[in-house]
N, C-alpha and C positions, 0 to 999 in steps of 0.2 A: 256385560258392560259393568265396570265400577264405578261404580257415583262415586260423587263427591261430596256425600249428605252430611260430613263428620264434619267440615268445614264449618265456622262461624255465622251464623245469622246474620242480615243485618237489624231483625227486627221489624221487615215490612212483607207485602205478597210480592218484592219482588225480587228482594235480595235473599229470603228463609231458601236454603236446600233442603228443605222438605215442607208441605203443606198439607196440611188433614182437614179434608171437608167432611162437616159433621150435615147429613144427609137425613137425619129422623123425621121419618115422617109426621105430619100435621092430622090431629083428628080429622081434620075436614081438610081437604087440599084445595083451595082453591086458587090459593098464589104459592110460588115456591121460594123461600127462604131459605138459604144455607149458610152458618157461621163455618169460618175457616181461620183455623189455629198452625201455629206451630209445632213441632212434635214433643214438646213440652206441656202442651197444653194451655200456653199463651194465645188473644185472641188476636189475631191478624186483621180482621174484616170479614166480608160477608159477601153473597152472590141474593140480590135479590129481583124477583121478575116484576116489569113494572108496565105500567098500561094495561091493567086489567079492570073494565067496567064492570059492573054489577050485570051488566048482560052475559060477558061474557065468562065473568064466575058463575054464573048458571047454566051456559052453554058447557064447562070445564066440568059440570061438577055432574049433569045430568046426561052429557050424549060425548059420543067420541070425534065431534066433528071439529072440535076446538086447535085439535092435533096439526089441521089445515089449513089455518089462521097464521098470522103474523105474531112473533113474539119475541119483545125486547130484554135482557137479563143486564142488570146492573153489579159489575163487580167495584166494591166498595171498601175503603181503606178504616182502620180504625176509629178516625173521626168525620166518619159517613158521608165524607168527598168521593163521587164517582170518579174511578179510575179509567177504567174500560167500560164501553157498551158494545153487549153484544144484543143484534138484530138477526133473528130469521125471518124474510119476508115469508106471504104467503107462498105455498107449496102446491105442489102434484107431484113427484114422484121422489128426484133427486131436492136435497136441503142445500141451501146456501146460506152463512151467516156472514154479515156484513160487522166489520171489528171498528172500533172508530173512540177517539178521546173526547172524553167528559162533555167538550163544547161540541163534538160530532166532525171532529176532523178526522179522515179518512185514514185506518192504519193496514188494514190489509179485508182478503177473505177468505172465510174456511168454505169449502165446496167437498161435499160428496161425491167420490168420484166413481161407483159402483154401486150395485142394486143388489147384487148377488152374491153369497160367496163373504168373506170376510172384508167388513167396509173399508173402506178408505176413505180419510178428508184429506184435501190438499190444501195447504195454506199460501195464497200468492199476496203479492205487497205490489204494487209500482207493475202490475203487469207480469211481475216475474215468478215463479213457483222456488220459495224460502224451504220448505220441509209439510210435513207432514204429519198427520195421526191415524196409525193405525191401528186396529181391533185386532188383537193375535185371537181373544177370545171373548163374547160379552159375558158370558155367566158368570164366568171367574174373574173377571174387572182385571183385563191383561191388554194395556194399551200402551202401546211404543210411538213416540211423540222425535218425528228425525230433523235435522237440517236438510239443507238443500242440497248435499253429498249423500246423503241416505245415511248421514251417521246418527245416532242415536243418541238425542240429549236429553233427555228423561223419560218417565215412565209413569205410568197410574195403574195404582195395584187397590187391592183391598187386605193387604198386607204388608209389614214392614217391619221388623226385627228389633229397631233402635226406638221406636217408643216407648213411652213407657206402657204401661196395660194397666197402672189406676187411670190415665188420665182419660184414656179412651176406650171402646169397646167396636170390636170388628164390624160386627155386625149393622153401626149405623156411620160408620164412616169411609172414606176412602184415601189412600194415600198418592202425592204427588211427589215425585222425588226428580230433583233437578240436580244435573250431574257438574252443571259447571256455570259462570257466572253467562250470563245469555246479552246480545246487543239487541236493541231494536233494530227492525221491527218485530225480528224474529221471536224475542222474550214476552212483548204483548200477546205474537199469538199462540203460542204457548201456555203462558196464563191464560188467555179467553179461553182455549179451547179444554185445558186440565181443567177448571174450574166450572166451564159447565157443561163436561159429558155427561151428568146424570142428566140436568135436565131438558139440555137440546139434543147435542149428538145421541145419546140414545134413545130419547125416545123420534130422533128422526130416520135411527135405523130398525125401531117397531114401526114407523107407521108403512114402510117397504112391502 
């Protein structure tokens, strides 16, 4: 597939053809933070998790059961306006995240649709199944993100050719590359779900 990453910005998380979540880890994790730039190294906004009490950063930080819990990720525009929320309620086996605007109106949902085998999330809106994200592979961070034809309109790698290499380093970021200008709903969930497979969709295909 050839993106269409060479294309002009417009300067936000929803119009950049490429977005770099910087991923470094926290000496202590007990909420998760991620700034997200452009492939220049400009800062776009941020993914941060919210609704964590002091019980349950000690529930996250001392036992694995936290993993079973409900947990909401605010993705956040440069002048710290929620854009997207994303919700996972609590769990047992397959994950669902609930996608929804700033005030909490309803934009679609990512659903795990396998246990076994390389994951799949489906994203539906209004009832209907938009597209999709799928895991080609997790260790190599190789996730194909489709419309509702199964065609392929972006991608999340941990690699990307066209940035620069002072502004970033591999090893704590990941790449979002978007091939072409996207409509709602379909572009929300897209965003919601490129920006936070590190720290929902994967770790809801570790707790499998």
């Amino acid at each position: 597939m050839t993106s269409d990453s060479r294309r002009a910005g417009g300067g936000t998380l929803f119009t950049e053809p490429v977005l770099v979540v910087n991923q470094k880890a926290k000496l202590v994790e007990t909420t998760n933070e991620f700034g997200v730039f452009d492939q220049h190294g400009r800062p776009l906004g941020s993914v941060v998790q919210v609704g964590q009490s002091l019980f349950r950063k000690a529930v996250r930080l001392f036992t694995n059961f936290d993993h079973h819990l409900s947990h909401t990720f605010e993705v956040r525009d440069m002048d710290g306006s929620v854009v997207l929320k994303v919700t996972r309620p609590a769990k047992m086996l397959r994950s669902r995240f609930i996608v929804t605007r700033a005030d909490g109106t309803p934009i679609g949902e990512i659903a795990q649709e396998n246990v076994f085998g390389k994951v799949r999330f489906s994203f539906t809106a209004g009832g209907a199944e938009i597209g999709e994200l799928r895991a080609e592979n997790w260790r190599a961070w190789d996730f194909s993100l489709s419309d509702g034809t199964g065609t392929e309109v972006a991608r999340v790698t941990k690699t990307y050719a066209g940035f620069l290499a002072e502004a970033f380093t591999t090893a704590d970021n990941y790449v979002v590359e978007v091939y072409r200008h996207l409509a709602d709903p379909l572009a929300s969930m897209v965003l919601a779900s490129a920006l936070t497979v590190d720290t929902a969709l994967k770790q809801a295909e570790h707790d499998t």
